[in-house]
N, CA, C and O atoms as a GROMACS GRO file, in nm:
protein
  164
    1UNK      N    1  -1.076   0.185   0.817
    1UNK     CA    2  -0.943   0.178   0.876
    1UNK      C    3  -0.841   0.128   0.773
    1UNK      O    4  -0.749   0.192   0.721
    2UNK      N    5  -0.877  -0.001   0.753
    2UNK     CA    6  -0.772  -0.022   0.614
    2UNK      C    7  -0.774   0.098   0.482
    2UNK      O    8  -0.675   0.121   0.413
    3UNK      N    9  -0.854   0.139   0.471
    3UNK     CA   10  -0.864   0.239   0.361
    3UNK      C   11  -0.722   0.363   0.394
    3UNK      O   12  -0.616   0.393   0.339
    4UNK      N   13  -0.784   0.396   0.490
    4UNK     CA   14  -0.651   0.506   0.574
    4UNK      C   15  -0.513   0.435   0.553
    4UNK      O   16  -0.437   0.466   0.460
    5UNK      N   17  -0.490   0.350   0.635
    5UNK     CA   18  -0.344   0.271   0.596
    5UNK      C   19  -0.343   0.252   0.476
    5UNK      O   20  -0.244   0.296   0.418
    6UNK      N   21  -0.439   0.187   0.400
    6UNK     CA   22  -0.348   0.210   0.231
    6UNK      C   23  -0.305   0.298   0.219
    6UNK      O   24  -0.182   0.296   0.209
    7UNK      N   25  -0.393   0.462   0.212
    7UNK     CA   26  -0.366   0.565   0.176
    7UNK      C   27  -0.253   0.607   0.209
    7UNK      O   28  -0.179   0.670   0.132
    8UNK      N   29  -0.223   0.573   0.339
    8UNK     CA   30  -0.088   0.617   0.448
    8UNK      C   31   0.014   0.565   0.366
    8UNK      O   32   0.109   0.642   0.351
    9UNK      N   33   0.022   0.459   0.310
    9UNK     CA   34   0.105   0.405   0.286
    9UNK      C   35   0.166   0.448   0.171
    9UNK      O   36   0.288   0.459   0.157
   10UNK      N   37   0.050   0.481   0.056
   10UNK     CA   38   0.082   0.530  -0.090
   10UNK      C   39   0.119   0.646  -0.071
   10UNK      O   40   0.156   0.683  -0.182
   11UNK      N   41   0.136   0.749   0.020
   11UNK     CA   42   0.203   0.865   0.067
   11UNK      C   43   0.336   0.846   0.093
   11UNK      O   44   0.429   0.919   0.058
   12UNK      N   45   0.340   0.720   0.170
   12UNK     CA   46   0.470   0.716   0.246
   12UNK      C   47   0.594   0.676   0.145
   12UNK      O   48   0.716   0.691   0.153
   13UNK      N   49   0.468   0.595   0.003
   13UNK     CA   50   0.584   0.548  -0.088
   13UNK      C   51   0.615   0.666  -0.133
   13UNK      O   52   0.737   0.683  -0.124
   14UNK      N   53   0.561   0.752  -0.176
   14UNK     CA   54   0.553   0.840  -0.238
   14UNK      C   55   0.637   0.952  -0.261
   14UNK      O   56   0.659   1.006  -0.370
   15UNK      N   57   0.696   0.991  -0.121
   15UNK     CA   58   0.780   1.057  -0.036
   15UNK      C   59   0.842   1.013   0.000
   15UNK      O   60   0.896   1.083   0.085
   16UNK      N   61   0.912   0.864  -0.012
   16UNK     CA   62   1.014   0.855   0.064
   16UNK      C   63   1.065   0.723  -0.064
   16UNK      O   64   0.996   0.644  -0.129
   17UNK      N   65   1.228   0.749  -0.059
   17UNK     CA   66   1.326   0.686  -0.190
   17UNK      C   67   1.296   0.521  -0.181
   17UNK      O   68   1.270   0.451  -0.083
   18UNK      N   69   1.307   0.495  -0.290
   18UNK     CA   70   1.243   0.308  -0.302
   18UNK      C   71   1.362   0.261  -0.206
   18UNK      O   72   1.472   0.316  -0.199
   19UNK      N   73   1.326   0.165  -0.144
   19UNK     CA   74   1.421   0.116  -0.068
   19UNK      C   75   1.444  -0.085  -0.076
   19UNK      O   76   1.347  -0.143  -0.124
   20UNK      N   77   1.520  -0.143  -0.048
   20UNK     CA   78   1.495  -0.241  -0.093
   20UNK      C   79   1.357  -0.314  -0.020
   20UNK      O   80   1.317  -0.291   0.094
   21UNK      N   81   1.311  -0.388  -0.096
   21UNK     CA   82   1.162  -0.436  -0.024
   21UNK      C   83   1.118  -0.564   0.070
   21UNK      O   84   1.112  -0.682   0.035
   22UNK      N   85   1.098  -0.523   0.166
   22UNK     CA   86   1.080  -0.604   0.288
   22UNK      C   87   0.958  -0.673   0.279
   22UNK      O   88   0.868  -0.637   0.203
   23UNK      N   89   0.952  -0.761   0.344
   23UNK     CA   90   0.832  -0.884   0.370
   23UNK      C   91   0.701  -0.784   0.390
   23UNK      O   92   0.619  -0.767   0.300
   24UNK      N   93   0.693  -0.717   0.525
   24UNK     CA   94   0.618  -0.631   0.519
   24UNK      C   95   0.569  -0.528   0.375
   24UNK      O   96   0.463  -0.525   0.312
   25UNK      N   97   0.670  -0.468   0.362
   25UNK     CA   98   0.644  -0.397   0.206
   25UNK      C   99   0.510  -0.450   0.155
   25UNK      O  100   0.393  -0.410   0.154
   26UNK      N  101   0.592  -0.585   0.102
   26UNK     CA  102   0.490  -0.722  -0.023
   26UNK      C  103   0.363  -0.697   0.040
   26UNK      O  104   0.282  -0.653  -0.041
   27UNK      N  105   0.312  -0.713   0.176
   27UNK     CA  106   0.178  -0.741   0.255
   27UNK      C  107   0.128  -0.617   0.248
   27UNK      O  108   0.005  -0.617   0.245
   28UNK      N  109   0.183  -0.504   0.244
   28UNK     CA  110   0.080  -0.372   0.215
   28UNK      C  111   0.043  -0.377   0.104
   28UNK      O  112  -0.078  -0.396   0.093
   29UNK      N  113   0.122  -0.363  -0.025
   29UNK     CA  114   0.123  -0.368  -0.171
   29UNK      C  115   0.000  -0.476  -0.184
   29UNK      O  116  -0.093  -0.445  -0.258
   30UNK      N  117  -0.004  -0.578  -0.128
   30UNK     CA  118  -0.089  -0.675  -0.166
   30UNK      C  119  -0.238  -0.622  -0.135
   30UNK      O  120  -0.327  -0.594  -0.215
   31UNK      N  121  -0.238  -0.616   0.021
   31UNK     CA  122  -0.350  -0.592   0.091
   31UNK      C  123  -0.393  -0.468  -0.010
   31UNK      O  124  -0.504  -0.473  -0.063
   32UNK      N  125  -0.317  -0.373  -0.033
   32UNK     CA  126  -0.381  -0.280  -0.101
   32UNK      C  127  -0.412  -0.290  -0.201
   32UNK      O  128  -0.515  -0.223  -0.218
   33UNK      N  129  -0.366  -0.363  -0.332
   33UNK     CA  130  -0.368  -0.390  -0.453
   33UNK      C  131  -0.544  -0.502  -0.480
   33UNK      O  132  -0.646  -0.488  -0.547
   34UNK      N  133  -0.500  -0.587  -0.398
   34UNK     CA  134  -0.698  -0.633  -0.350
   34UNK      C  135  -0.795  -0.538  -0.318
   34UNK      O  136  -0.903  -0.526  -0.375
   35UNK      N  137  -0.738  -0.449  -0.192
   35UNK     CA  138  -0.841  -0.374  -0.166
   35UNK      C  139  -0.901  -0.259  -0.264
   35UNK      O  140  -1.021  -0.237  -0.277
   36UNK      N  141  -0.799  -0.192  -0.330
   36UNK     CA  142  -0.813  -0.119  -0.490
   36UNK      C  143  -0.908  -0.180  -0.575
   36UNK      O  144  -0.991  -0.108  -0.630
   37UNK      N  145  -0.907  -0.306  -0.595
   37UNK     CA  146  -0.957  -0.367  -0.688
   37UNK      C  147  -1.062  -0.387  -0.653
   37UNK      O  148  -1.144  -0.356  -0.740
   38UNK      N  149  -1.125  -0.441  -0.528
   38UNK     CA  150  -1.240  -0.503  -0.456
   38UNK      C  151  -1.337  -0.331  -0.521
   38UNK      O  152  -1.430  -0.340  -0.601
   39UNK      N  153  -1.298  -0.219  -0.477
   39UNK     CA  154  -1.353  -0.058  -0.470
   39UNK      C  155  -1.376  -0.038  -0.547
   39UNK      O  156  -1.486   0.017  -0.552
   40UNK      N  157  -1.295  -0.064  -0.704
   40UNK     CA  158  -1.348  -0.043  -0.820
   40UNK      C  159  -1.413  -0.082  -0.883
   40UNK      O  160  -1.378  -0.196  -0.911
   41UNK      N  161  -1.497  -0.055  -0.931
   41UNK     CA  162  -1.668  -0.060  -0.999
   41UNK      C  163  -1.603  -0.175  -1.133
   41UNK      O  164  -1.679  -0.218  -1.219
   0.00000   0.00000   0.00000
């Protein structure tokens, strides 16, 4: 499940113009930036 929402998310940055960055923002970036790291060998 978290895997999906990262993914969702790195799409959503992806496609859509930087915008200024919200509290929320920081907590995906994070959660994902651990979870990236935790996956890689």
């Amino acid at each position: 499940m978290r895997t999906y929402v990262c993914l969702l998310y790195i799409k959503q940055q992806t496609f859509a113009n930087r915008t200024a960055k919200t509290q929320l923002d920081k907590v995906f970036k994070k959660s994902c930036s651990s979870f990236i790291v935790s996956v890689s060998p």
